[in-house]
N, C-alpha and C positions, 0 to 999 in steps of 0.2 A: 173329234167329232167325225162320224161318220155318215157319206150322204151316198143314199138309197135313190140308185139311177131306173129309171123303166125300165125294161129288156127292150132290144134292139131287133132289126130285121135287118140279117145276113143272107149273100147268094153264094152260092157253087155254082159258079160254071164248070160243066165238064163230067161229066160221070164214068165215062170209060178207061178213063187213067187208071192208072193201079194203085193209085195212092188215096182216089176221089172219094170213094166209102171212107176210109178209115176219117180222110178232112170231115166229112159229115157227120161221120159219131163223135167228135172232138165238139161241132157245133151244138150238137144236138146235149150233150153234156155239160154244157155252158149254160149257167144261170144267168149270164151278162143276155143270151140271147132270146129271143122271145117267138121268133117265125125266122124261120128259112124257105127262101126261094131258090128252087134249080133250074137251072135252064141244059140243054144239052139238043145238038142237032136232032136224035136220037129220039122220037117219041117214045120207042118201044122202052128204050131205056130208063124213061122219065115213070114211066109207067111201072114200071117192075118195080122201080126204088122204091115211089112213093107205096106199092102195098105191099114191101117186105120191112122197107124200114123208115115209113116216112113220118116219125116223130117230128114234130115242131115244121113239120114242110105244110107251109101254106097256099103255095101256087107254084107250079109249073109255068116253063116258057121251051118253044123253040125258037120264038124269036128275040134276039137278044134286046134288040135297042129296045121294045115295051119292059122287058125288067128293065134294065139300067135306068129306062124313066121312071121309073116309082119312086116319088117322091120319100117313104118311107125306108127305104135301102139306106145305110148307115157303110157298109162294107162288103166287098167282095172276096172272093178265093177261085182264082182263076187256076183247073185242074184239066187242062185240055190234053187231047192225047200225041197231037204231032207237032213240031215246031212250026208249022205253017198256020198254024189256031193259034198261036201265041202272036205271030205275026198281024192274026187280023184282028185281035182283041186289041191291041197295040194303038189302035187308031182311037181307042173309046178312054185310054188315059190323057185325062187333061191335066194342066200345071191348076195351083189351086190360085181362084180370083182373089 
């Protein structure tokens, strides 16, 4: 028996990596996934994606904690471009309750 789950709402933090597009088309290719949110300091950057390639992207963030609050977010993919960004996302991983 098989059970037929919703699609889910996924983020990308991060767009400027060099890996960050390619994570995107991976989401955006995913029938498990239903909307993607990105976030990225970068407006400019937010912007370009969403009208070159922003299939399944539902909302933009430059602020991160308002995405991370969305009760709807299932998962992230954290694509930050310098180790000092991993550092500050670091603070928003909690142990699970």
């Amino acid at each position: 028996m098989s059970v037929s789950l919703p699609p889910v709402t996924a983020a990308l933090l991060g767009l400027e990596h060099p890996h960050a597009l390619a994570h995107l088309r991976t989401l955006q290719a995913l029938p498990e996934v239903g909307e993607i949110l990105l976030w990225d300091e970068n407006a400019a950057a937010l912007a370009e994606t969403v009208a070159t390639q922003g299939a399944k992207v539902s909302a933009t963030f430059t602020d991160l904690d308002t995405l991370l609050a969305r009760p709807d977010l299932c998962f992230v993919i954290a694509a930050p471009q310098q180790f000092s960004d991993y550092l500050a996302l670091s603070h928003y991983c909690r142990p699970p309750s």
